[in-house]
C-alpha positions in Angstrom: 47.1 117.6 84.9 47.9 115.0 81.9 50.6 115.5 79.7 49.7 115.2 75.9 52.0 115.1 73.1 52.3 117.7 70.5 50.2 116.5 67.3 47.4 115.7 70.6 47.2 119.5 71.6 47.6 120.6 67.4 44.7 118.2 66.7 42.5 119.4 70.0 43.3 122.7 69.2 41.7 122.9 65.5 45.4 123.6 63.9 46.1 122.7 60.5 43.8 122.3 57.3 44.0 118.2 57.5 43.0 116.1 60.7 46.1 114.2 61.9 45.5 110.6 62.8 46.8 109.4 66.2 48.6 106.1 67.0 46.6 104.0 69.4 49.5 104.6 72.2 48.4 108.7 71.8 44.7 107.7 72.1 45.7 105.5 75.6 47.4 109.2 77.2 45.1 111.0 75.6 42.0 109.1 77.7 44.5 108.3 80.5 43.9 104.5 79.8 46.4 101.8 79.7 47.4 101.0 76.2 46.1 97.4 76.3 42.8 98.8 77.1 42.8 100.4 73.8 43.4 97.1 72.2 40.8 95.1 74.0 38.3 97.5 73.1 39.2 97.2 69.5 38.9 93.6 69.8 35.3 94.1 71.4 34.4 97.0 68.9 33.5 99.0 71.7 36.0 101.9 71.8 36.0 104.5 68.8 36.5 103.6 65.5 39.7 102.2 64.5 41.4 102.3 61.0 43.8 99.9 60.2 47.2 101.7 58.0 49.2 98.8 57.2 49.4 96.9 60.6 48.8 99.8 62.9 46.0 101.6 64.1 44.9 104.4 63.9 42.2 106.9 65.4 40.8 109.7 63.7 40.3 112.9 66.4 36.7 113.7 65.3 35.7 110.1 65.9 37.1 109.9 69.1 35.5 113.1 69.7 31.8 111.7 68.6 32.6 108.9 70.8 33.2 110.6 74.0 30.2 113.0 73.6 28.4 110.5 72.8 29.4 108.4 76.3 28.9 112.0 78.2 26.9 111.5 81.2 23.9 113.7 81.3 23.5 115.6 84.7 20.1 117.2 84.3 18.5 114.1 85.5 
């Protein structure tokens, strides 16, 4: 079972009245990808949206949400 760091299981769990944003390194365990994966898909605007706070990145959790449902593979057909 994968790991996931503190503010990753507050965030999943609906905790809090804000929406924490997670560093692109917590988006890389959070998928189980390898951090430069998340970078390369930045590049090629094909991962979820990326904000940019000063020279990071940073993910909001109901984007990457939207973006994983919307890459869920349908097994009814």
């Amino acid at each position: 079972m994968r790991r996931t760091t503190a503010r990753a299981a507050e965030a999943a769990s609906g905790a809090g009245s804000h929406c924490p944003l997670m560093s692109a390194r917590e988006l890389a365990d959070f998928l189980g990808v390898p951090l430069n994966t998340v970078y390369i898909w930045n590049h090629r605007h094909q991962g979820p949206r990326a904000h940019k706070v000063g020279r990071y990145l940073r993910y909001r959790w109901p984007e990457v949400e939207a973006w994983l449902e919307a890459r869920a593979v349908d097994r009814a057909a």
